[in-house]
Backbone as CSV, one residue per row, in Angstrom:
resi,resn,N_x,N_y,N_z,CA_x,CA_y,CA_z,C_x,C_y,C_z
1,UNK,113.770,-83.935,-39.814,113.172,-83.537,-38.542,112.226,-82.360,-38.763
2,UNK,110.749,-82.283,-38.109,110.123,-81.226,-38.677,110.697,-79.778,-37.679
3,UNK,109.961,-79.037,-38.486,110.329,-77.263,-37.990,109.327,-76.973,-36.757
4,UNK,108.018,-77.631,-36.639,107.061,-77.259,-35.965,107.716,-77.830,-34.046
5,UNK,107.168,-76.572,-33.630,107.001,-76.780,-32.300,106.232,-76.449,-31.314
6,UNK,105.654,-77.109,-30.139,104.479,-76.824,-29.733,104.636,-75.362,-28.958
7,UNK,103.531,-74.591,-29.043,103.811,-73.468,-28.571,103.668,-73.292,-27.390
8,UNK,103.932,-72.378,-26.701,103.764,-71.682,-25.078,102.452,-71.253,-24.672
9,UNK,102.163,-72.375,-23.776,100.424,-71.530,-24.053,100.250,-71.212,-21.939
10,UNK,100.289,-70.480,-21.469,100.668,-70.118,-20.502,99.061,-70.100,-19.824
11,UNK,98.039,-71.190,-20.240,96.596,-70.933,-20.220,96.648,-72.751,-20.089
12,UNK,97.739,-73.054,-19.580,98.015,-74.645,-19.067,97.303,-75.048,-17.888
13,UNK,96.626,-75.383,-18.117,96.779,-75.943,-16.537,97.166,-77.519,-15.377
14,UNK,96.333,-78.160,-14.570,96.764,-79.274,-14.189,95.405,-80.186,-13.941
15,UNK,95.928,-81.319,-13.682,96.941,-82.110,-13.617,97.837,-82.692,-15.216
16,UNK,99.044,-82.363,-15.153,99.475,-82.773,-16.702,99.969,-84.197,-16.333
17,UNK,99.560,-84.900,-17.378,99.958,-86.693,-17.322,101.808,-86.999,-18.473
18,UNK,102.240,-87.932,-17.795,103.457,-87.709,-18.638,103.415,-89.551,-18.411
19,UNK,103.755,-90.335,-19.405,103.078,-91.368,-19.163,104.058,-92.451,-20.296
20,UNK,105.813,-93.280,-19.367,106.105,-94.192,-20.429,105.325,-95.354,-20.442
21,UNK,105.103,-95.832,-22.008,104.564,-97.038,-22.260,106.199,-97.734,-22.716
22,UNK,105.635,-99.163,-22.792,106.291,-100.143,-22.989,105.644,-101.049,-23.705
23,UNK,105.913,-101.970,-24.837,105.308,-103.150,-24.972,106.529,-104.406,-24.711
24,UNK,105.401,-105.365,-24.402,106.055,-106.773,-24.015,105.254,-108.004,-24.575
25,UNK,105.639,-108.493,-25.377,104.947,-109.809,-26.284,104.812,-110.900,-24.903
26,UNK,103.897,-111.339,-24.326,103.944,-112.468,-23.098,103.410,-113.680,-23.769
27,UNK,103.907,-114.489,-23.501,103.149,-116.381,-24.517,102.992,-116.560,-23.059
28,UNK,101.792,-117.169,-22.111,101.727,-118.117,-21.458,101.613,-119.416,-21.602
29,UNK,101.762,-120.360,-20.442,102.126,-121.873,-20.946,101.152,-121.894,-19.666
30,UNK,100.656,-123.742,-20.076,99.277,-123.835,-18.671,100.158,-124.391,-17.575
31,UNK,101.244,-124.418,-17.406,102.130,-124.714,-16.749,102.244,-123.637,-15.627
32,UNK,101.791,-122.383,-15.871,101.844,-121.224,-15.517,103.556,-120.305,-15.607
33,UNK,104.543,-121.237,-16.542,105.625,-120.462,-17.046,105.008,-119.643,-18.298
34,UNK,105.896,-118.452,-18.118,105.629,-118.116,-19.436,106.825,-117.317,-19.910
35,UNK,106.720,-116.783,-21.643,107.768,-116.122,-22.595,108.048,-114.947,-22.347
36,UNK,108.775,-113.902,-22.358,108.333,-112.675,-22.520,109.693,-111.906,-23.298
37,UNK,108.949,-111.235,-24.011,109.927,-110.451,-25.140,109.601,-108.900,-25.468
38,UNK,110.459,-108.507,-25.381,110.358,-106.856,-25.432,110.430,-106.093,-26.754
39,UNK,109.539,-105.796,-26.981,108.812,-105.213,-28.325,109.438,-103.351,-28.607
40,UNK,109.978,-102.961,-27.588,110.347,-102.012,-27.676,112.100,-101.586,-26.546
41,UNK,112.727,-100.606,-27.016,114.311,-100.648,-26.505,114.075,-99.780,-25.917
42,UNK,113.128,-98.440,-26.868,112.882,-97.342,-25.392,111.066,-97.247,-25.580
43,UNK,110.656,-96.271,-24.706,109.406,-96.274,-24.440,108.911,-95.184,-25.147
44,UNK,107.747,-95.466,-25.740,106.724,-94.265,-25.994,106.592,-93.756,-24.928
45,UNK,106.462,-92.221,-25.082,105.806,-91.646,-23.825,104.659,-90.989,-24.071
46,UNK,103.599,-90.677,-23.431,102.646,-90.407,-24.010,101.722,-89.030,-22.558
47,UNK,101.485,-88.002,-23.391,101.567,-86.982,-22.732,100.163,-86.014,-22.877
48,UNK,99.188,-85.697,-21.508,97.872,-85.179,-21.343,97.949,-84.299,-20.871
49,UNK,97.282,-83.043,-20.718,97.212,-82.039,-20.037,95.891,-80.873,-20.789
50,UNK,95.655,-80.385,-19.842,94.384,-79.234,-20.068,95.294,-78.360,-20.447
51,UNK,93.694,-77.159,-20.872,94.572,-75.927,-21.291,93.244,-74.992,-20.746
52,UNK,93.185,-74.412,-19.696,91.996,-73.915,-19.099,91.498,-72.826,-19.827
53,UNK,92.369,-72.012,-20.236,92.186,-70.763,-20.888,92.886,-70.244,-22.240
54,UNK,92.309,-70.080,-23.596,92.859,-69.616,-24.664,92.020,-68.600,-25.081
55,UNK,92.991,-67.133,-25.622,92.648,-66.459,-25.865,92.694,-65.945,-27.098
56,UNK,91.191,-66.244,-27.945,90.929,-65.779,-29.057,90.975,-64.462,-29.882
57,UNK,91.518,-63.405,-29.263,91.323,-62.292,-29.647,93.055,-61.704,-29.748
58,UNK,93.151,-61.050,-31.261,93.907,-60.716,-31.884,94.699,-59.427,-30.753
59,UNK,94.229,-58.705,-29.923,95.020,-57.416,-29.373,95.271,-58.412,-27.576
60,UNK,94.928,-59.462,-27.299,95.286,-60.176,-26.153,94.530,-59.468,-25.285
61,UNK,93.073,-59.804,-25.133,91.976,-59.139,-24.879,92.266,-59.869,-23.311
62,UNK,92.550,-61.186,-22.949,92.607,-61.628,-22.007,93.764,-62.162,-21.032
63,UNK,94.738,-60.679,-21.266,96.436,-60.320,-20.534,96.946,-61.639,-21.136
64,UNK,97.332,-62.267,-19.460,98.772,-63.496,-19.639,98.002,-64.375,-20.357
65,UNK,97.050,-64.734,-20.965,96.866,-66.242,-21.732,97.409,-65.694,-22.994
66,UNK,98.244,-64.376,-23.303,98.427,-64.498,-24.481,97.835,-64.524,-25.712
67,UNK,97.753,-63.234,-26.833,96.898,-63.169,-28.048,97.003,-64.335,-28.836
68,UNK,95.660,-64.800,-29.139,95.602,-65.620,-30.416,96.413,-67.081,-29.794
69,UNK,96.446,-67.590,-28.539,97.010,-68.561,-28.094,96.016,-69.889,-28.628
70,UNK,95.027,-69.448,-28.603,94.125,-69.946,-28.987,94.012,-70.643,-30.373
71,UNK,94.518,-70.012,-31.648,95.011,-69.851,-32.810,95.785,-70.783,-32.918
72,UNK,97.131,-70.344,-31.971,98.614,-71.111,-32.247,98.391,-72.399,-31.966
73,UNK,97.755,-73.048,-30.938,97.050,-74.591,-31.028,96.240,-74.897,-31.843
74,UNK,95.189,-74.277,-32.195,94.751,-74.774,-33.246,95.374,-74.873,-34.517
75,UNK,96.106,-73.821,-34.895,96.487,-73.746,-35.663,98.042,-74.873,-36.247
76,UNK,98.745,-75.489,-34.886,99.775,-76.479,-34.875,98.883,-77.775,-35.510
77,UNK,97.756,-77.679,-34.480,96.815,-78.963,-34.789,97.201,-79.070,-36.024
78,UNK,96.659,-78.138,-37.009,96.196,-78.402,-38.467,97.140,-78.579,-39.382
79,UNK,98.203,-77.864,-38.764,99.269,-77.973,-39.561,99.967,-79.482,-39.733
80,UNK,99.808,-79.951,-38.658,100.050,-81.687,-38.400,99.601,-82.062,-39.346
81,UNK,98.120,-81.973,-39.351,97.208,-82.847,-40.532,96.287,-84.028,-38.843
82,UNK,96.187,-83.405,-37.841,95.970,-83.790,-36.773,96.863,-85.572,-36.497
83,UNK,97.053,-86.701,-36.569,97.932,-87.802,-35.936,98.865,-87.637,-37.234
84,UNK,99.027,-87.459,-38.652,99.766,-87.285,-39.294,100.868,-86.596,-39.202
85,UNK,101.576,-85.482,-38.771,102.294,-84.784,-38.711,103.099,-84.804,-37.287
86,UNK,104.500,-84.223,-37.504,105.497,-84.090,-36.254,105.530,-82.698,-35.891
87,UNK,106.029,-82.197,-34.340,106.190,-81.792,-33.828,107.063,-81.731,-32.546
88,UNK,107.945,-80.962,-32.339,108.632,-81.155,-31.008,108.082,-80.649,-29.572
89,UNK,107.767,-81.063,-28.638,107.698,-80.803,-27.851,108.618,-80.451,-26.307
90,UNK,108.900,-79.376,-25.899,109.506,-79.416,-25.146,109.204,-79.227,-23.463
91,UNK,109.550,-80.843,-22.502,108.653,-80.645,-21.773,110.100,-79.862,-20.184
92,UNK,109.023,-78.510,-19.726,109.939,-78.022,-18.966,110.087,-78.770,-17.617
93,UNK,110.142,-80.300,-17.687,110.781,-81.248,-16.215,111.490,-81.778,-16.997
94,UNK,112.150,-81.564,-18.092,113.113,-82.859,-18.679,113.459,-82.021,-20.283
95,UNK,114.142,-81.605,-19.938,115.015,-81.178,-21.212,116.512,-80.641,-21.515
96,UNK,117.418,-81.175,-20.372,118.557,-81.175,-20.868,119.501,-82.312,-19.887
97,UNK,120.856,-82.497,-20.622,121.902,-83.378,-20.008,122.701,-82.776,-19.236
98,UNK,124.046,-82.656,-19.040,125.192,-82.430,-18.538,126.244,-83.641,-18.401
99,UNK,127.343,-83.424,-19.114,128.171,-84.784,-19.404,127.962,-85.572,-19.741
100,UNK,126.622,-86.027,-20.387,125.796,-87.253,-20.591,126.859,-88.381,-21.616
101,UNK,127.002,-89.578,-20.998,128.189,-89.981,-21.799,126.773,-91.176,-23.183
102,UNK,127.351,-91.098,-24.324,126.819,-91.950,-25.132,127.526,-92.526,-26.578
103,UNK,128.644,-92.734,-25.919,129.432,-93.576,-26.475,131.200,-94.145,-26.299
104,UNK,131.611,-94.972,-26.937,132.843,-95.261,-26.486,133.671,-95.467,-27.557
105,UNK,134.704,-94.747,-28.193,135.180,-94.910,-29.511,135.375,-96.377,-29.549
106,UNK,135.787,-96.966,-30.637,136.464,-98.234,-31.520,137.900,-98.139,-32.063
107,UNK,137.991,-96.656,-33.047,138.742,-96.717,-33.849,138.155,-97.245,-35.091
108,UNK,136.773,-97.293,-35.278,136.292,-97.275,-36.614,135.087,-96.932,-36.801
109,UNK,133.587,-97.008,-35.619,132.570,-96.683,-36.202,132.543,-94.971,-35.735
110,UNK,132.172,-94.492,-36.850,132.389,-92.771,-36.737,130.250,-92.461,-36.484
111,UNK,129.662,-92.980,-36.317,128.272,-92.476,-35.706,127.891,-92.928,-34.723
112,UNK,127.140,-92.296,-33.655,126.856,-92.590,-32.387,125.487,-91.854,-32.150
113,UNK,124.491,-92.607,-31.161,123.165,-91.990,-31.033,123.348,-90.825,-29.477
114,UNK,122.918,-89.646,-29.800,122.944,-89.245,-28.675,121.575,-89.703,-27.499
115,UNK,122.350,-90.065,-26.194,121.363,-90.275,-25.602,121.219,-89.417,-23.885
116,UNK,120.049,-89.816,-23.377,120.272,-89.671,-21.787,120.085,-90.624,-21.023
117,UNK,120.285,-90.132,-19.548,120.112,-91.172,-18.738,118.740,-91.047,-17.677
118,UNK,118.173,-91.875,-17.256,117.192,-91.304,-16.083,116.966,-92.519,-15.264
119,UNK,117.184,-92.546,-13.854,117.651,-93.132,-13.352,118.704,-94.270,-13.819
120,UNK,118.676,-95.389,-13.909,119.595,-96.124,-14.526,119.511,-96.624,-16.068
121,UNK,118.193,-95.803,-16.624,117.474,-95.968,-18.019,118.695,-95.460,-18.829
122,UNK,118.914,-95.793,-19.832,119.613,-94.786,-20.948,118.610,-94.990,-22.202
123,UNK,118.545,-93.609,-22.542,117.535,-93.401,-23.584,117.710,-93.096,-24.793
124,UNK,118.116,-92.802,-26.316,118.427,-92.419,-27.544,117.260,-91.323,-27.493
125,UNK,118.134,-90.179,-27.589,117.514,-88.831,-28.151,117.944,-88.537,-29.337
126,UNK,116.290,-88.203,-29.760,116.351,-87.954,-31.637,115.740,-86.501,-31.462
127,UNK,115.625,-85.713,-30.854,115.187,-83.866,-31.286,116.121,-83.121,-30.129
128,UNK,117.413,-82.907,-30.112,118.168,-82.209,-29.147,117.960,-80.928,-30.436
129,UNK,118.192,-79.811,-29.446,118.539,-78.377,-29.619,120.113,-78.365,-30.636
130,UNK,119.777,-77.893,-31.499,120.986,-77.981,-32.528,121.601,-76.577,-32.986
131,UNK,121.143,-75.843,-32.257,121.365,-74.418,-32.944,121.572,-73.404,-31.270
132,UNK,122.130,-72.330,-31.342,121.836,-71.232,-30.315,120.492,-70.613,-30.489
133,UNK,119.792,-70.927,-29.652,118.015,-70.007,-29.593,117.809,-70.184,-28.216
134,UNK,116.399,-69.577,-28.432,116.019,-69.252,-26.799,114.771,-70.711,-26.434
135,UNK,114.658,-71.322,-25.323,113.485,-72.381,-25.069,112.699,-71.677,-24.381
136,UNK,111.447,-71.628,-24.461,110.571,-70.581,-24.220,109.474,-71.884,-23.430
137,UNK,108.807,-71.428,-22.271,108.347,-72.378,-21.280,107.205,-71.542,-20.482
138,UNK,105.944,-71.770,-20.212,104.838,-71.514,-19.534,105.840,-71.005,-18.050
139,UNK,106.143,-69.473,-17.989,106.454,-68.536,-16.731,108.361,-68.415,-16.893
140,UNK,108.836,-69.170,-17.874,110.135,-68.949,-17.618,110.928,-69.271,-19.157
141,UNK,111.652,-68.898,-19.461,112.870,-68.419,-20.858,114.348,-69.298,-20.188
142,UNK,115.029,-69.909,-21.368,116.304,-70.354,-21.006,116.990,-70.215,-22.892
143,UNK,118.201,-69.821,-22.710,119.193,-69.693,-23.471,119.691,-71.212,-23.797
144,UNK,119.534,-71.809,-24.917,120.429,-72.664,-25.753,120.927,-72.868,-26.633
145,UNK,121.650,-73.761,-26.263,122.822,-73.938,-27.048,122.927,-75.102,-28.263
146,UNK,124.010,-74.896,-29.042,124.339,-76.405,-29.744,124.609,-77.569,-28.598
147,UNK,124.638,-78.723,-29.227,125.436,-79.530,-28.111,126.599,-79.268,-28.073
148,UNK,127.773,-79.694,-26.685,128.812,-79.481,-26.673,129.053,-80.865,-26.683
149,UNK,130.322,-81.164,-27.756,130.657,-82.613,-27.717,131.577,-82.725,-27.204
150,UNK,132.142,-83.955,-26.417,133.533,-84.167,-26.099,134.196,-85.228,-25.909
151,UNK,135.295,-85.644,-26.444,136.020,-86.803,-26.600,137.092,-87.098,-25.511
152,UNK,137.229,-87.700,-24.360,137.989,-88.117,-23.606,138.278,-86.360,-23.042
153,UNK,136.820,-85.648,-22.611,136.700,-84.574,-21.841,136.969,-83.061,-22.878
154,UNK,138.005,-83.222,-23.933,138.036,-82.302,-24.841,137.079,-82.070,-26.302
155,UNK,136.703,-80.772,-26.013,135.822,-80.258,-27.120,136.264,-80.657,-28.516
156,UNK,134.966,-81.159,-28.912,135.336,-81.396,-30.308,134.313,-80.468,-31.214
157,UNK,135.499,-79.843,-32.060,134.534,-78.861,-33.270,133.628,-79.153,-33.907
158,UNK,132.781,-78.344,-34.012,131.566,-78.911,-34.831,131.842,-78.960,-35.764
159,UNK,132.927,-78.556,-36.637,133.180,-78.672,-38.050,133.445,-80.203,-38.240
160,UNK,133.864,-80.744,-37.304,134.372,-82.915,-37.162,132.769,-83.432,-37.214
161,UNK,132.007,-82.926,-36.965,130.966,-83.994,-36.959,129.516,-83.510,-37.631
162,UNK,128.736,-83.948,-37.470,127.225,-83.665,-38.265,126.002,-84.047,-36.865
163,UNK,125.347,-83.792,-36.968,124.121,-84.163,-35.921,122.700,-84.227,-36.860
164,UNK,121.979,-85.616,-37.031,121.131,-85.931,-37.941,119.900,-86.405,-36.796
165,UNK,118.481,-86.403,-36.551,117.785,-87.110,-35.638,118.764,-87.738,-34.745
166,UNK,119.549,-86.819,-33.944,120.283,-87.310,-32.377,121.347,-88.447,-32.744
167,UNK,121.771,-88.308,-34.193,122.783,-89.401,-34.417,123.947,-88.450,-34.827
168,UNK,125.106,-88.302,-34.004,126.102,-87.445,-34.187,127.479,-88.450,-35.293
169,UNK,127.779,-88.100,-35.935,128.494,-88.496,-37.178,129.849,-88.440,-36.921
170,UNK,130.880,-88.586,-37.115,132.076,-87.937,-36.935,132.349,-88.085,-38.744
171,UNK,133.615,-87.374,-38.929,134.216,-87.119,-39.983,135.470,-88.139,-40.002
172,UNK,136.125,-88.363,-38.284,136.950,-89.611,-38.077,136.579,-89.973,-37.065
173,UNK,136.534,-91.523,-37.120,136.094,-92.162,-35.997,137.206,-91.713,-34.600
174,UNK,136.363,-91.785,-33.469,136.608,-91.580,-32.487,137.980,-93.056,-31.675
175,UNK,138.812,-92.670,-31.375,140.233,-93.476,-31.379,139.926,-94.448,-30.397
176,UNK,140.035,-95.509,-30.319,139.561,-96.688,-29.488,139.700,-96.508,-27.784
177,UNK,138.360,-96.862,-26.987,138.589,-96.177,-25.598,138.221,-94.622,-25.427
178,UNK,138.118,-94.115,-26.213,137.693,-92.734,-26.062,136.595,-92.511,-25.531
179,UNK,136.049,-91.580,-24.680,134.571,-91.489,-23.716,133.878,-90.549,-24.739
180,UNK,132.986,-90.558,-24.895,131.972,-89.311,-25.749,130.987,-88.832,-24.516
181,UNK,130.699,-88.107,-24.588,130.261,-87.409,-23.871,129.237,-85.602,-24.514
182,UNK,128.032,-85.557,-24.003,127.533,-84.258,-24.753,126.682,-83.773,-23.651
183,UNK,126.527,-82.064,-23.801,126.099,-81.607,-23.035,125.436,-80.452,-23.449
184,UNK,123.859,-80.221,-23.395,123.145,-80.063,-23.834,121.425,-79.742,-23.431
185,UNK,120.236,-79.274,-24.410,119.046,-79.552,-24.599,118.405,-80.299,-25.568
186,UNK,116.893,-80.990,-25.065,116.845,-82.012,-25.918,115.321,-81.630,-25.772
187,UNK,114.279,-81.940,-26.864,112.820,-81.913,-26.698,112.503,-83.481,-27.336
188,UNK,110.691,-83.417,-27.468,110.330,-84.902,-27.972,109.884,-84.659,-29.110
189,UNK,110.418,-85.725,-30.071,109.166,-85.938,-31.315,108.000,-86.220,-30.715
190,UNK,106.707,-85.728,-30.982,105.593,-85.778,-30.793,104.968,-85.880,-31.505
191,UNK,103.386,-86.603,-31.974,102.473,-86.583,-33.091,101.472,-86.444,-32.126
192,UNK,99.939,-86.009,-32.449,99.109,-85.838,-31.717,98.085,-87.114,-31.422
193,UNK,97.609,-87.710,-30.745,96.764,-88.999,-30.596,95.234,-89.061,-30.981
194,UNK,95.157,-87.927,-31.402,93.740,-87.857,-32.326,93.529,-87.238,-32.980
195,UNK,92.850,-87.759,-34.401,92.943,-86.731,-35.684,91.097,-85.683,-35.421
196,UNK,91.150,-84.902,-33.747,89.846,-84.398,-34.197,90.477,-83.435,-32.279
197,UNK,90.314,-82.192,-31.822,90.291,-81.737,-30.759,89.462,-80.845,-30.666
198,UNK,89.044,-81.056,-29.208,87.583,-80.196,-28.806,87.885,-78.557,-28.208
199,UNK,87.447,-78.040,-28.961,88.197,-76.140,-28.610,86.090,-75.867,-27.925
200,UNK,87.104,-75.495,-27.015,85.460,-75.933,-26.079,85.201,-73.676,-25.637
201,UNK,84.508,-73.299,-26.179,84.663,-71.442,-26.176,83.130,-71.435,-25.385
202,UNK,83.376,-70.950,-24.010,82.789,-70.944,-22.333,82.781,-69.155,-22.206
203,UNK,83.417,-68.766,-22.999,83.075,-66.931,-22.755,83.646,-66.367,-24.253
204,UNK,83.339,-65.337,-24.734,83.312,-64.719,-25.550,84.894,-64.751,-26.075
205,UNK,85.427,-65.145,-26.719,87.085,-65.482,-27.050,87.532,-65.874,-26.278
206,UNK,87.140,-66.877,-25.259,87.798,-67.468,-24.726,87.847,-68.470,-24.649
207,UNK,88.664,-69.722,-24.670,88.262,-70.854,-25.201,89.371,-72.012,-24.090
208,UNK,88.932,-73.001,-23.945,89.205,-74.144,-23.529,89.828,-75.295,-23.935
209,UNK,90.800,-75.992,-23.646,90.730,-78.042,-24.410,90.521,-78.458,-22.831
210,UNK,89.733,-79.600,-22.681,89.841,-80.118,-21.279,90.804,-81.330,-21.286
211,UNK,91.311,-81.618,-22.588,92.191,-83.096,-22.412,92.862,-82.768,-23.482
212,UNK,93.997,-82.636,-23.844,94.874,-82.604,-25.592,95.742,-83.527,-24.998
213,UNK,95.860,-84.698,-25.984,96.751,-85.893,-25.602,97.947,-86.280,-27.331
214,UNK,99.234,-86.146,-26.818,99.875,-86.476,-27.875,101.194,-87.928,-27.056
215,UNK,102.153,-88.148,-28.067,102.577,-89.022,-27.921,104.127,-88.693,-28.269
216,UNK,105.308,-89.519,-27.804,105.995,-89.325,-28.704,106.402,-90.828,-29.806
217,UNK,106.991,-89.937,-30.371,107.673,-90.924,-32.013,109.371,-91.054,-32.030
218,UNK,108.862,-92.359,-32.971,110.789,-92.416,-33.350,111.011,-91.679,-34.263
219,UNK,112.308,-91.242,-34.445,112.585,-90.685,-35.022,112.819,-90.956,-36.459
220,UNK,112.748,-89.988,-37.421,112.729,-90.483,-38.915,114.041,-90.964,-39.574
């Protein structure tokens, strides 16, 4: 899973696009029946938004947009290798669970994908928050956590299990009938959707994107 994450650029602005795709293989027949087969289990999502204001100057010449914000995007860009490279993104309308159940023991398979739910969707999450740190968000800060796991409602130690791209491991499988359950933060794998972005500079260190569009990915 990579280290990179998109930064806080508080020089956001709107309208931001948040956008699941789907594919569906369709065969028509001249009959006007036709096939249809689903090419995908969960959806790409695919994600636009401006950035009205970045500020180029090293002492934060231009207050809240933040020094060198300007930098830290460009500078993620490159580090990607622009569509080559991962990144997490964390988007502040959708980043955590509560009780989220995603699995049901056997009594023999000891790995399970963590997932969520949204409306009646259930989704496999591959970049949850794995550590205690802070999520840092355009006007607001939140404290997180590891996930909390739990087996038929009781905590299970993290020393019992492993967490790999949102696939939680056990050390012993979970006893047949058992509820799993985790509770938690989660961000997106993201890659960027074009290997080229326009840093558009309208005043003296101050600089612009009118469209930065990325995507997310499966996980590795």
């Amino acid at each position: 899973m990579t280290n990179l994450v998109f930064p806080v650029l508080t020089g956001q602005g709107f309208s931001v696009h948040k956008k699941p795709k789907m594919s569906t293989i369709v065969a028509s027949h001249v009959s006007g029946r036709e096939v249809r087969a689903a090419a995908y289990q969960n959806p790409v999502w695919q994600f636009e938004m401006p950035f009205n204001g970045l500020d180029g100057t090293a002492n934060g010449q231009y207050g809240s947009l933040g020094a060198q914000s300007m930098q830290a995007l460009m500078g993620l860009f490159l580090q990607c290798g622009g569509q080559f490279g991962t990144f997490v993104y964390y988007d502040p309308t959708d980043f955590t669970v509560t009780s989220q159940g995603f699995g049901m023991g056997d009594g023999t398979t000891t790995s399970f994908q963590l997932t969520r739910t949204l409306g009646g969707f259930v989704e496999a999450i591959v970049a949850p928050v794995t550590m205690t740190t802070t999520l840092y968000f355009p006007g607001f800060s939140i404290s997180a956590f590891a996930p909390v796991i739990k087996d038929n409602g009781s905590v299970v130690s993290s020393a019992n299990y492993s967490i790999s791209n949102g696939l939680v491991t056990f050390a012993t499988a979970p006893t047949s009938g058992a509820a799993l359950t985790w509770t938690g933060m989660f961000g997106f794998l993201c890659r960027f959707e074009d290997d080229s972005v326009d840093f558009d500079q309208f005043m003296s260190n101050l600089w612009q994107v009118e469209s930065l569009k990325f995507r997310s990915v499966r996980g590795s």
